[in-house]
N, CA, C and O of each residue as an XYZ file, in Angstrom:
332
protein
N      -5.602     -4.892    -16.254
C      -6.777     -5.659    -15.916
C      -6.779     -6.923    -16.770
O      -6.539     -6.935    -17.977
N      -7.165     -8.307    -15.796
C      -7.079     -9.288    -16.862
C      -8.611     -9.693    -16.444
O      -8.983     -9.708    -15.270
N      -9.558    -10.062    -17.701
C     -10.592    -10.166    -17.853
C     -10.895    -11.663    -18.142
O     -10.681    -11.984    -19.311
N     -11.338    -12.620    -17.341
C     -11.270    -13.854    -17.725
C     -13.103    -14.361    -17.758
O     -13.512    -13.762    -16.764
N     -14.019    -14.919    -18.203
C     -15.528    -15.500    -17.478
C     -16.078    -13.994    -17.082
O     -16.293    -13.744    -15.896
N     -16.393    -12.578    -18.530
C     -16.500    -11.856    -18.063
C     -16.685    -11.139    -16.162
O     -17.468    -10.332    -15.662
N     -15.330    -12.088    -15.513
C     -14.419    -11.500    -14.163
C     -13.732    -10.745    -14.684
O     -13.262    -10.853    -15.816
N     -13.541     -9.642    -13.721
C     -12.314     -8.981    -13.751
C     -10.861     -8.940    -12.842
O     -10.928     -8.108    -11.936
N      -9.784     -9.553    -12.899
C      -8.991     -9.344    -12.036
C      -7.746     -8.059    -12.454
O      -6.930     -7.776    -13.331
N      -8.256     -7.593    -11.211
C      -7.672     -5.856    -11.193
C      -6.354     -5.717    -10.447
O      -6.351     -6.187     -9.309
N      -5.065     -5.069    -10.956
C      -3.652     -4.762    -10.625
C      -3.726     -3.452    -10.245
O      -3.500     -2.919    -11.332
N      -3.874     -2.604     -9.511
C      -3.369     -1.482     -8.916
C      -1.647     -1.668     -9.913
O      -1.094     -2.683    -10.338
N      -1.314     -0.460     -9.970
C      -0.176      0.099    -10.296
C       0.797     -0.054     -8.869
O       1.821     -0.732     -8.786
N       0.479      0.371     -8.312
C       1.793      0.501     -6.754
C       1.167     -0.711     -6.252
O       0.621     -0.483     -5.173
N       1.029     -2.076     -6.687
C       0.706     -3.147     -6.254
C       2.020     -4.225     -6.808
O       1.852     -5.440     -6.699
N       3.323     -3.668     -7.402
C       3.987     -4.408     -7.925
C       4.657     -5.029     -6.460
O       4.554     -4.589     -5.315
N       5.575     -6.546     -7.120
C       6.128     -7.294     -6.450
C       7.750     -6.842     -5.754
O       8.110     -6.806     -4.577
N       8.491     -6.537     -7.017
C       9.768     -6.060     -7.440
C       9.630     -5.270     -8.657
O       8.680     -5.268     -9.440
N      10.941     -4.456     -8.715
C      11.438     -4.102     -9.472
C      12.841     -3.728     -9.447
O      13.618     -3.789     -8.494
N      13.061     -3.315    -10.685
C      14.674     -3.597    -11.162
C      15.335     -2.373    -11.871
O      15.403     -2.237    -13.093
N      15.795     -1.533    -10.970
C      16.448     -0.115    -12.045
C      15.563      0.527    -12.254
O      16.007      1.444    -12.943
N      14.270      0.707    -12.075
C      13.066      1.356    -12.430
C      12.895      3.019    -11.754
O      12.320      4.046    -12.112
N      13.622      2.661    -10.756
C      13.150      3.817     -9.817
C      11.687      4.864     -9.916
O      11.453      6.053    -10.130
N      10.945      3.666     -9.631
C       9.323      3.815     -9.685
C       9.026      4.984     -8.386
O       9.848      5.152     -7.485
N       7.887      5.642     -8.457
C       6.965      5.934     -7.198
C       6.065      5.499     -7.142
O       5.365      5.104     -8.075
N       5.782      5.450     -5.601
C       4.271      5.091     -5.817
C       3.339      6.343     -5.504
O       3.550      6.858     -4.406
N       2.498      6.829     -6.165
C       1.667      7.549     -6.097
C      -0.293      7.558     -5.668
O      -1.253      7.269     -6.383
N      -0.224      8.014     -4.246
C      -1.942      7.557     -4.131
C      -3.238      8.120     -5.153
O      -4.325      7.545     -5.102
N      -3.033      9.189     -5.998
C      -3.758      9.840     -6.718
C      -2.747     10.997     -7.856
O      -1.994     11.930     -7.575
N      -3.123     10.466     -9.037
C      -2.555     11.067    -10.060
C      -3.535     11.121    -10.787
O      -4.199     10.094    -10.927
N      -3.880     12.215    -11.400
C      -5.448     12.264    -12.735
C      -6.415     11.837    -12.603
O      -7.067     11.399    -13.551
N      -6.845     11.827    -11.307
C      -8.038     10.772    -10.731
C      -8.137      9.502    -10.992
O      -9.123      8.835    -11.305
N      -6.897      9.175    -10.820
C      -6.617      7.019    -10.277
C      -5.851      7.301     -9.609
O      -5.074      8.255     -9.616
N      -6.057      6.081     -8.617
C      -5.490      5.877     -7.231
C      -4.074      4.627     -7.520
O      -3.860      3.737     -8.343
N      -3.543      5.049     -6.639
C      -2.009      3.261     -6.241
C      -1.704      3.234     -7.538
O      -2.082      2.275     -8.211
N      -0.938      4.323     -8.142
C      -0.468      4.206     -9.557
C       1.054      4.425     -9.293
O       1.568      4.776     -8.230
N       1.616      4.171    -10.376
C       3.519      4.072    -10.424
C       3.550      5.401    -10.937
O       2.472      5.845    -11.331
N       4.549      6.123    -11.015
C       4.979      7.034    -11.586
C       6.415      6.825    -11.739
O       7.248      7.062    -10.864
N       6.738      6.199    -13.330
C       8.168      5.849    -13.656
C       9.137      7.216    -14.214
O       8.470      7.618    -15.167
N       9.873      7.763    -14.148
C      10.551      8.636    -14.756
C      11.991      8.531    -15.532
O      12.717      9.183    -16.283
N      11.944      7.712    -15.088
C      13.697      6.745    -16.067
C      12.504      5.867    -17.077
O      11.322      5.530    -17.148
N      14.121      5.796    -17.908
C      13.541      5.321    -19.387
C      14.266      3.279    -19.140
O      14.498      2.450    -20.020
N      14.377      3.179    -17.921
C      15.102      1.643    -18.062
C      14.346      1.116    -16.908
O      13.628      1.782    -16.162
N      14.639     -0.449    -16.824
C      14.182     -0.783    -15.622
C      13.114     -1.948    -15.862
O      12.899     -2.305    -17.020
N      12.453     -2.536    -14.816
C      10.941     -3.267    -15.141
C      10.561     -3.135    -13.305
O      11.020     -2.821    -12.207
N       9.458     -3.609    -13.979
C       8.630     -4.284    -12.677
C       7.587     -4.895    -12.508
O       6.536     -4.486    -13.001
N       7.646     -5.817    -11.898
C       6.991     -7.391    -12.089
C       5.889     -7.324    -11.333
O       5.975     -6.733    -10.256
N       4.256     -8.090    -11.860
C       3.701     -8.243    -10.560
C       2.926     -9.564    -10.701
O       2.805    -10.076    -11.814
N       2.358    -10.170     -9.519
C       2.074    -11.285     -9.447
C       0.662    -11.959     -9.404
O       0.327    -11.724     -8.242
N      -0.253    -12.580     -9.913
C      -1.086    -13.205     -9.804
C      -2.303    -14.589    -10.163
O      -2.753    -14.705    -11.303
N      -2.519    -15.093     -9.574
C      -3.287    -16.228     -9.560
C      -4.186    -16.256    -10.838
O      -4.888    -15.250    -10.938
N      -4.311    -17.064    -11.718
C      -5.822    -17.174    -12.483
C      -6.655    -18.525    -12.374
O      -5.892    -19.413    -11.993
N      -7.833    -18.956    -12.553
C      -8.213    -19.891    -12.075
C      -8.167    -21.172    -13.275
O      -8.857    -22.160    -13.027
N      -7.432    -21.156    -14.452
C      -7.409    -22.222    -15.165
C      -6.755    -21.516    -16.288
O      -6.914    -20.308    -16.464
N      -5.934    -22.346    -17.140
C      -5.736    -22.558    -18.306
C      -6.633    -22.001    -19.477
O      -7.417    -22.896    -19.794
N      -6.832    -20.838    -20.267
C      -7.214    -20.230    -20.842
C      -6.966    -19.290    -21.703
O      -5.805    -18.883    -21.654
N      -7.597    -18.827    -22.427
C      -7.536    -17.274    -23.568
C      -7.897    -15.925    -22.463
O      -9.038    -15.728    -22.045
N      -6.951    -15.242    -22.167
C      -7.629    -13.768    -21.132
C      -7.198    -12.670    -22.156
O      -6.325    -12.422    -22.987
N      -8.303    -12.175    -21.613
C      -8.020    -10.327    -22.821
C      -7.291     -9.584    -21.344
O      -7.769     -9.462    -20.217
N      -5.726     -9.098    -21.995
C      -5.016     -8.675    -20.612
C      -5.262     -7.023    -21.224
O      -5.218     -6.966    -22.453
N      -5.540     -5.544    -20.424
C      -5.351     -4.687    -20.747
C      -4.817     -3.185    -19.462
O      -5.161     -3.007    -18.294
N      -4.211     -2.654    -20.051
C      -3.598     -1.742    -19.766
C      -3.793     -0.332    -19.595
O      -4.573      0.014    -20.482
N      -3.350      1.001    -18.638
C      -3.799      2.371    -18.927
C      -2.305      2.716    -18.633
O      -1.634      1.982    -17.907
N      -1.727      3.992    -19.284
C      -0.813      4.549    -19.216
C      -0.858      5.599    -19.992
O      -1.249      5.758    -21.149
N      -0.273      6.502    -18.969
C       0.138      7.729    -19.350
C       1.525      8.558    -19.425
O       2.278      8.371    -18.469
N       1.946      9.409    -20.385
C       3.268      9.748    -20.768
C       3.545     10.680    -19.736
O       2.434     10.966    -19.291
N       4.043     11.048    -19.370
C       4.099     12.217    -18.311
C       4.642     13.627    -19.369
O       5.289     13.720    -20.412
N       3.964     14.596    -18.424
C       4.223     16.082    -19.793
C       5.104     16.273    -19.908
O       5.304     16.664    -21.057
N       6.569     16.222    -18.908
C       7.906     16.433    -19.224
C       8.331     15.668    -20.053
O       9.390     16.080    -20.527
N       7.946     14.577    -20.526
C       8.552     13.180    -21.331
C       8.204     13.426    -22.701
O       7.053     13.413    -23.138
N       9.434     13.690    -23.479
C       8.965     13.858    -25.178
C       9.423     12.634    -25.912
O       9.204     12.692    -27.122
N       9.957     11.630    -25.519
C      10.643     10.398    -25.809
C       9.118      9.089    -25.985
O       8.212      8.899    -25.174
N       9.302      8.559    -27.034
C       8.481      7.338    -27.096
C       8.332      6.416    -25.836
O       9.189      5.793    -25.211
N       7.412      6.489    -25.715
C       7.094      4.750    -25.032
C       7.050      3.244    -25.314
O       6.089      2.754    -25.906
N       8.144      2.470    -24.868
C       7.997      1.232    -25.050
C       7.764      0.700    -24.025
O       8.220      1.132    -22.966
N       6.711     -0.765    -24.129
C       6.129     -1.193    -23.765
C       6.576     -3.081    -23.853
O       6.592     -3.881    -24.788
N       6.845     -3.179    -22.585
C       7.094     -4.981    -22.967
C       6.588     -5.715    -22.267
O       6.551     -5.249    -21.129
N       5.902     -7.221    -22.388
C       5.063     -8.233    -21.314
C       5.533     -9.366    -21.458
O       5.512     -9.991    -22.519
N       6.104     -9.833    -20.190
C       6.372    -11.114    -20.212
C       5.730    -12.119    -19.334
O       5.852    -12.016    -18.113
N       4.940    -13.247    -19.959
C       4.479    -14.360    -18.626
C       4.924    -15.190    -18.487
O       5.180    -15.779    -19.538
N       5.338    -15.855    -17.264
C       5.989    -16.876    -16.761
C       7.713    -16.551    -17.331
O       8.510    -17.244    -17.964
N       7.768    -15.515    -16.901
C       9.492    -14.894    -17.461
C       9.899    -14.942    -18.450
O      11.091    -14.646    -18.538
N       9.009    -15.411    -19.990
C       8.808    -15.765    -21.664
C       8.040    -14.184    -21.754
O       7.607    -13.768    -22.828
């Protein structure tokens, strides 16, 4: 969720553009949220796309969950404008 002029602009999970090696699912309901990814490889990305209305400071934030089979850390990486 990116929060700009207390707006909210909201990303669904299975709303991505591409991805790359990820071998994502998309899932309609997992833990009670809807259009979420379910990644199970530890490589990969996936990109998604959207508009903001100006040049600014946005508080960008995130939900994720480990899946119970997964005992391995989570890393986490963000890139905008491909930086």
């Amino acid at each position: 969720m990116i929060r700009y002029a207390n707006e909210d602009i909201v990303l669904d999970g299975g709303n991505y553009i591409t991805q790359e090696n990820s071998e994502v699912e998309i899932v309609a309901d997992y833990e009670g949220k809807s259009n979420v990814i379910k990644w199970d490889s530890q490589k990969g990305s996936v990109s998604y796309e959207f508009d903001v209305p100006k040049d600014s400071v946005y508080n960008i934030s995130f939900t994720y969950m480990q899946l119970p089979c997964q005992a391995k850390d989570i890393q986490i990486g963000l890139e905008i404008d491909g930086k």
